[in-house]
MARBADREN-222787 format. One line per 8 residues: number of its first residue (from 0); their letters; for each residue x, y, z of C-alpha. Coordinates in pm, 1 decimal. Layout:
BEGIN
NUM) a) X Y Z ~ ...
//
This chain:
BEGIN
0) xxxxxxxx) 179.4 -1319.8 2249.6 ~ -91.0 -1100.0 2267.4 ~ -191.8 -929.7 1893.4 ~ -491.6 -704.9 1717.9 ~ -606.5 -791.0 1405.5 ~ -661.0 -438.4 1221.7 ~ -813.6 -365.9 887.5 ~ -834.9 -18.2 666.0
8) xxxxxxxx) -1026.0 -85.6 338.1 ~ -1050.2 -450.8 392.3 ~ -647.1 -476.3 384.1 ~ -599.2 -654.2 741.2 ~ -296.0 -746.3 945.8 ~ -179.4 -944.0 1226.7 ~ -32.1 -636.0 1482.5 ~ 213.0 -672.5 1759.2
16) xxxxxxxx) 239.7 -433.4 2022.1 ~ 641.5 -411.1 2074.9 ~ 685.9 -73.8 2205.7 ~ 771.2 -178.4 2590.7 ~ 969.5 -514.2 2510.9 ~ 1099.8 -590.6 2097.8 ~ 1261.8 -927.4 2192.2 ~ 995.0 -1100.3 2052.4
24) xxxxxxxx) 1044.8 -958.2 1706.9 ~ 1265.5 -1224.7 1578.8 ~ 1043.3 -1512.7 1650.4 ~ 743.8 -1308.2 1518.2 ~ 915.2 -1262.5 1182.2 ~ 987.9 -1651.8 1174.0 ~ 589.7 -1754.7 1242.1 ~ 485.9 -1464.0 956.7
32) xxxxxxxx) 366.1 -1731.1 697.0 ~ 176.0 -1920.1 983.6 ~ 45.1 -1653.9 1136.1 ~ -87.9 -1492.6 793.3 ~ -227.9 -1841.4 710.3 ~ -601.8 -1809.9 739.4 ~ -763.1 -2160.8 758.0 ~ -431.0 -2218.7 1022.7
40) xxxxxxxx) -334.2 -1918.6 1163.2 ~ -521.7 -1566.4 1262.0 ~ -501.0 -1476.6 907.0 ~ -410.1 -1155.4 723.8 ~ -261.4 -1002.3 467.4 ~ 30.8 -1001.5 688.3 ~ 231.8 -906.5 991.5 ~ 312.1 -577.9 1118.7
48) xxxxxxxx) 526.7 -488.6 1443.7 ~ 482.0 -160.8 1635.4 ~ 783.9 -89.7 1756.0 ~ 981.9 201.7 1961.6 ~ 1131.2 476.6 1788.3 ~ 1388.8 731.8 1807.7 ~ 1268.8 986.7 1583.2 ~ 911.9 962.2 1574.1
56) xxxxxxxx) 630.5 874.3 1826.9 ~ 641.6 452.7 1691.8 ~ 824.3 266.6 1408.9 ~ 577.7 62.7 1209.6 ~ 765.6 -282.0 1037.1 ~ 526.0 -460.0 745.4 ~ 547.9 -765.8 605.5 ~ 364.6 -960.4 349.4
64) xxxxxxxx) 190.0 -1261.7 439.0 ~ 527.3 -1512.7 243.3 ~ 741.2 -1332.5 539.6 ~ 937.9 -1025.5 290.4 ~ 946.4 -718.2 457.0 ~ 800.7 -428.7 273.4 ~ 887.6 -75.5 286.6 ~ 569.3 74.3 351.0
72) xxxxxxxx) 179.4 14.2 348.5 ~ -79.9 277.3 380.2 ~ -369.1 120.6 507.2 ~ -166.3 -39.2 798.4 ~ -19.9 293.1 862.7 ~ -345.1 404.9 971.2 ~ -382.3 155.5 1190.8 ~ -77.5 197.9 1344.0
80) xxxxxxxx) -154.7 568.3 1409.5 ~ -557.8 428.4 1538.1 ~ -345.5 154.2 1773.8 ~ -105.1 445.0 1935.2 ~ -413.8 686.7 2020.3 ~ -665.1 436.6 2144.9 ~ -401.3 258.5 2366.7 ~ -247.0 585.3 2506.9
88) xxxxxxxx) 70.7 623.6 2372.2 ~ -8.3 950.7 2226.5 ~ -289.7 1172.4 2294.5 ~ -291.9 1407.2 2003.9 ~ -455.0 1362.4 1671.1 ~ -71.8 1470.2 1505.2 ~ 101.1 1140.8 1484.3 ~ 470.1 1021.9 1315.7
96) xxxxxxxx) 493.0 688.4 1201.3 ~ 865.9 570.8 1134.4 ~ 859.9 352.4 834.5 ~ 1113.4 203.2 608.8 ~ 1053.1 486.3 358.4 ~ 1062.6 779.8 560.0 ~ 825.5 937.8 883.8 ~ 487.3 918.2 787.0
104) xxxxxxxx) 257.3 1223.0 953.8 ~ -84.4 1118.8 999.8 ~ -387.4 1312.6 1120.2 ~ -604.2 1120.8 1257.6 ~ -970.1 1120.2 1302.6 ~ -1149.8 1118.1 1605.0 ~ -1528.1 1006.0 1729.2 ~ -1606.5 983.5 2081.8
112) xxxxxxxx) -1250.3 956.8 2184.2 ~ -1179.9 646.1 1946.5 ~ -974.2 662.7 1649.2 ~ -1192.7 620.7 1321.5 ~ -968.0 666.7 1009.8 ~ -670.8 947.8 921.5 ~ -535.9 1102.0 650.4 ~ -151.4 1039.9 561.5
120) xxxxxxxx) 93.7 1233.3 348.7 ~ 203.2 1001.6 178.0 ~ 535.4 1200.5 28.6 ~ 643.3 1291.6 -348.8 ~ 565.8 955.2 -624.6 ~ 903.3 843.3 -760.6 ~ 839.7 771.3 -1188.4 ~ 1215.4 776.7 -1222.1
128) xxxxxxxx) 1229.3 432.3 -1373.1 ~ 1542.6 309.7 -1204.2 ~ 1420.7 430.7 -862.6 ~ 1085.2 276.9 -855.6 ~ 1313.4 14.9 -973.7 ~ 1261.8 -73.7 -1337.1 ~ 1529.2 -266.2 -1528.9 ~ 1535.1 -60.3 -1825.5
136) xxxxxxxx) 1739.0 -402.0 -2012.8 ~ 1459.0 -631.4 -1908.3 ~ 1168.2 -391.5 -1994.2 ~ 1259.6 -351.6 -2368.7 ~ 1086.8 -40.2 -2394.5 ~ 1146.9 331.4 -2441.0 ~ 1095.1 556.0 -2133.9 ~ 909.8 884.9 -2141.7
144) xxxxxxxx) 1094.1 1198.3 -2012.5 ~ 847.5 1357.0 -1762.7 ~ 861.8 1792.1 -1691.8 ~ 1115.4 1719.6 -1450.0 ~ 1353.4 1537.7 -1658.8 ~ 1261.2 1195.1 -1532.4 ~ 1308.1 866.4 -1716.6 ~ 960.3 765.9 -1632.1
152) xxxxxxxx) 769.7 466.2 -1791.1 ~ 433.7 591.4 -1877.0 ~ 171.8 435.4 -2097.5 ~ 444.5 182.6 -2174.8 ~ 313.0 -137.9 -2373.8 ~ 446.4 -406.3 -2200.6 ~ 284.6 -790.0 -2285.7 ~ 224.4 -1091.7 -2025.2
160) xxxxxxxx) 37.6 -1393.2 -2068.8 ~ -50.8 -1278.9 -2465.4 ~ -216.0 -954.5 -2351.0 ~ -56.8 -638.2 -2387.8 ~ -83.8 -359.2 -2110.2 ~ -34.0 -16.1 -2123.5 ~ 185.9 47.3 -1813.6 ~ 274.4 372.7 -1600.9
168) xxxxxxxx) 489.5 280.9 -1337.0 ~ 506.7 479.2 -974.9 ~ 686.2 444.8 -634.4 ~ 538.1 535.7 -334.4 ~ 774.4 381.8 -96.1 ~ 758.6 48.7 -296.0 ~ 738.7 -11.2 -660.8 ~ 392.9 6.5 -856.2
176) xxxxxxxx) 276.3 -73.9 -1178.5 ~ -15.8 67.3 -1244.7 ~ -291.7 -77.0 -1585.0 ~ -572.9 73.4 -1719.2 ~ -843.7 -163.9 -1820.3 ~ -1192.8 -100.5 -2005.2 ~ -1347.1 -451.8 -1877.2 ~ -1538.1 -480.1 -1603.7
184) xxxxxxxx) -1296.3 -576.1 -1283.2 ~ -1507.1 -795.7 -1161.9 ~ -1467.6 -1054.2 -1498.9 ~ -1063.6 -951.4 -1498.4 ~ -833.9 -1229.7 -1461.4 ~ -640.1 -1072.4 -1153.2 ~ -442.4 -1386.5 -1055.1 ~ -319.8 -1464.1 -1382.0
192) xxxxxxxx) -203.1 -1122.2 -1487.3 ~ -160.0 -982.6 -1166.3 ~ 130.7 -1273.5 -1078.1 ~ 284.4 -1213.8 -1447.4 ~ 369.2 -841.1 -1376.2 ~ 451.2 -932.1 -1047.9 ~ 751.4 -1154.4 -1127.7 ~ 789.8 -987.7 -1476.5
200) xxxxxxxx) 1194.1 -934.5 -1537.0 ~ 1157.5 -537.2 -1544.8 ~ 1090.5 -556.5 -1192.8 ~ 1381.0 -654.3 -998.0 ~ 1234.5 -626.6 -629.6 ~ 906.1 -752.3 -802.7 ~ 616.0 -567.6 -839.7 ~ 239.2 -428.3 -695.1
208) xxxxxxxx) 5.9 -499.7 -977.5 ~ -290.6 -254.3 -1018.7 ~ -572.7 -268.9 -1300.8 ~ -793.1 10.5 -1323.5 ~ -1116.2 97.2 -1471.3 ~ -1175.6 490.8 -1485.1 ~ -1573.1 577.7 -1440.7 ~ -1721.3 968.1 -1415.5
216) xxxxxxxx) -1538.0 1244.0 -1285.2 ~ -1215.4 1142.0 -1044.4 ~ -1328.1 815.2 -983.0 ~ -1154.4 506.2 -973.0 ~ -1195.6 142.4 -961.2 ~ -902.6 -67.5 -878.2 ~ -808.5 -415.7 -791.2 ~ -424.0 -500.9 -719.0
224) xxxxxxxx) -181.2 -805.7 -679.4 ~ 25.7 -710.1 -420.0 ~ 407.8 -894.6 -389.4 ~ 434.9 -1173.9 -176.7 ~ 62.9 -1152.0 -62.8 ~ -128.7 -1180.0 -384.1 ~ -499.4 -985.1 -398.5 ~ -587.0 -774.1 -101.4
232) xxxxxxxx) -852.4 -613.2 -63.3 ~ -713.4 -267.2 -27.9 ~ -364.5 -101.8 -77.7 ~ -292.1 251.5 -1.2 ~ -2.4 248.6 -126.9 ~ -114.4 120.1 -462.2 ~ -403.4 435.5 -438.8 ~ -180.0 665.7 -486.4
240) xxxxxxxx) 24.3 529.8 -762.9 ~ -302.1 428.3 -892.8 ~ -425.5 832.8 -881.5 ~ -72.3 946.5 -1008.0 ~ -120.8 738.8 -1261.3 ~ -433.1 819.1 -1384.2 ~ -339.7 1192.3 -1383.8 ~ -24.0 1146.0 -1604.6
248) xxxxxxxx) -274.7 936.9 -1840.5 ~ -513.1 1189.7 -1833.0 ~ -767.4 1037.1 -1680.1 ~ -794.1 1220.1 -1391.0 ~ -778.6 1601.0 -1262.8 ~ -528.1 1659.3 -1048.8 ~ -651.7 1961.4 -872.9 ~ -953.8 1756.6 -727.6
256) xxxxxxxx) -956.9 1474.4 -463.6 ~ -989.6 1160.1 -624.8 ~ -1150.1 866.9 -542.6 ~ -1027.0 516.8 -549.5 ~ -1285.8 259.2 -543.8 ~ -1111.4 -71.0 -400.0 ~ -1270.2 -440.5 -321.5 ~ -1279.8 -337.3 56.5
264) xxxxxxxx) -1411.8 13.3 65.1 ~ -1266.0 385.0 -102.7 ~ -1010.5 567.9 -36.2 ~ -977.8 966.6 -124.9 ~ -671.4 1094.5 -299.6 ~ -526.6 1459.9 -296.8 ~ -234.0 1537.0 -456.0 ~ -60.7 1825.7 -339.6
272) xxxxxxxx) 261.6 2023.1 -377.2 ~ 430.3 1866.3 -51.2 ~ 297.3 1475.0 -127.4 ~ -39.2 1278.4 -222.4 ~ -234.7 1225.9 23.1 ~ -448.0 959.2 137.9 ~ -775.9 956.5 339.2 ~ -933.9 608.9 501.6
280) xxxxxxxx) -1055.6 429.3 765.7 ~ -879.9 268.6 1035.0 ~ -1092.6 -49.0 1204.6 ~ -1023.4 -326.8 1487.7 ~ -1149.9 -690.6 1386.7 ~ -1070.1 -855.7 1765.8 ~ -807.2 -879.4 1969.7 ~ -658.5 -1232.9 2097.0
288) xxxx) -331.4 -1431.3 2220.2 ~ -130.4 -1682.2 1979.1 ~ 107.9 -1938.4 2066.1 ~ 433.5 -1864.3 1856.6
//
């Protein structure tokens, strides 16, 4: 099988072009773990398939690099709109991405006829708590009713490993739970609190771990666990919560982009009436053929 190995922010995956023949798909999604494996296999963050679809111009399937299937990634989504322009299955810079939380539209950015980055819209953050999900039981805390009558969880204590975090948690497409830090995140103990929340009880479908650090103005520094993958360095999707977050903390302005400062590069946030979104880059590694 014939794959490219795409990155945006530093968050790569192994990509599978399956928009002429999808019989493949199956033994793909059994070789995931191998595949992801990167001493044994190409290595990534995970697996996504480009796929046909009937309602937009591809249908983008991610999964993380244990095999589960996620609902949505951002970074890869720019990829997947990069992939369909520089291979010539669309030719306009307006591209629809079918995902497993809704058509993605992407504009995408173009320099000397190659595909450099885009900007997504993202859709509308979900804080109620049992949509993102949270198991109310489990979490043992009180929720916070937001301006739209929301049960949200927001600035929530909530303790792991004998530190307590104060915890806003967001959907955007797949559950977030987003932790401001004062420590530098470069001396934070990712793994060991990142895999606590992860698997934490409140979180039913588990959880994306992100621990921020506000600096000057709208920025952002962020590091995140991501389910069933563990640190990347990158998550879009994880951006936005991150920059919903910070604005229902008050630590951001909402009316300004804002920038998220991530382990692979930055990413610029813009929430907006119709959805946040999300700006990036969109890069190749190399191309190549695997045995399955």
């Amino acid at each position: 099988m014939k794959f490219v190995k795409m990155n945006g922010c530093g968050n790569d995956y192994v990509y599978f072009d399956l928009m002429k023949d999808d019989g493949a798909a199956e033994r793909i999604i059994g070789a995931i773990p191998a595949l992801s494996d990167r001493h044994f296999g190409v290595g990534g963050d995970g697996v996504v398939l480009i796929m046909k679809s009937e309602v937009a111009d591809a249908r983008m399937r991610m999964f993380n690099a244990d095999g589960s299937e996620g609902k949505m990634c951002g970074n890869a989504v720019r990829c997947v709109g990069k992939y369909l322009f520089d291979n010539g299955y669309v030719t306009t810079t307006a591209v629809r991405v079918e995902t497993a939380s809704g058509v993605k539209p992407i504009a995408l950015c173009i320099e000397n006829g190659v595909c450099t980055g885009a900007t997504v819209n993202m859709g509308l953050p979900v804080l109620e708590a049992e949509k993102v999900p949270v198991d109310l039981s489990a979490a043992g805390v009180k929720t916070v009713r937001t301006k739209s009558g929301e049960n949200a969880l927001v600035d929530v204590p909530v303790t792991v490993c004998g530190r307590t975090f104060r915890i806003t948690a967001v959907s955007m497409g797949n559950p977030h739970c987003v932790a401001f830090v004062d420590e530098p995140l470069e001396d934070f103990d990712l793994a060991k609190y990142g895999a606590a929340l992860e698997n934490h009880p409140m979180f039913p479908e588990r959880v994306n771990a992100e621990f921020v650090r506000v600096g000057e103005g709208n920025d952002l520094a962020m590091r995140v666990w991501e389910r069933g993958s563990g640190e990347t360095m990158a998550c879009g999707t994880g951006s936005c919560a991150t920059a919903v977050a910070a604005v229902l903390n008050g630590f951001a302005d909402a009316s300004k982009p804002i920038r998220v400062a991530l382990t692979g590069g930055v990413l610029t946030i813009g929430l907006h009436c119709d959805g946040v979104y999300m700006n990036g880059d969109a890069k190749v590694n190399f191309t190549g053929d695997v045995e399955l």
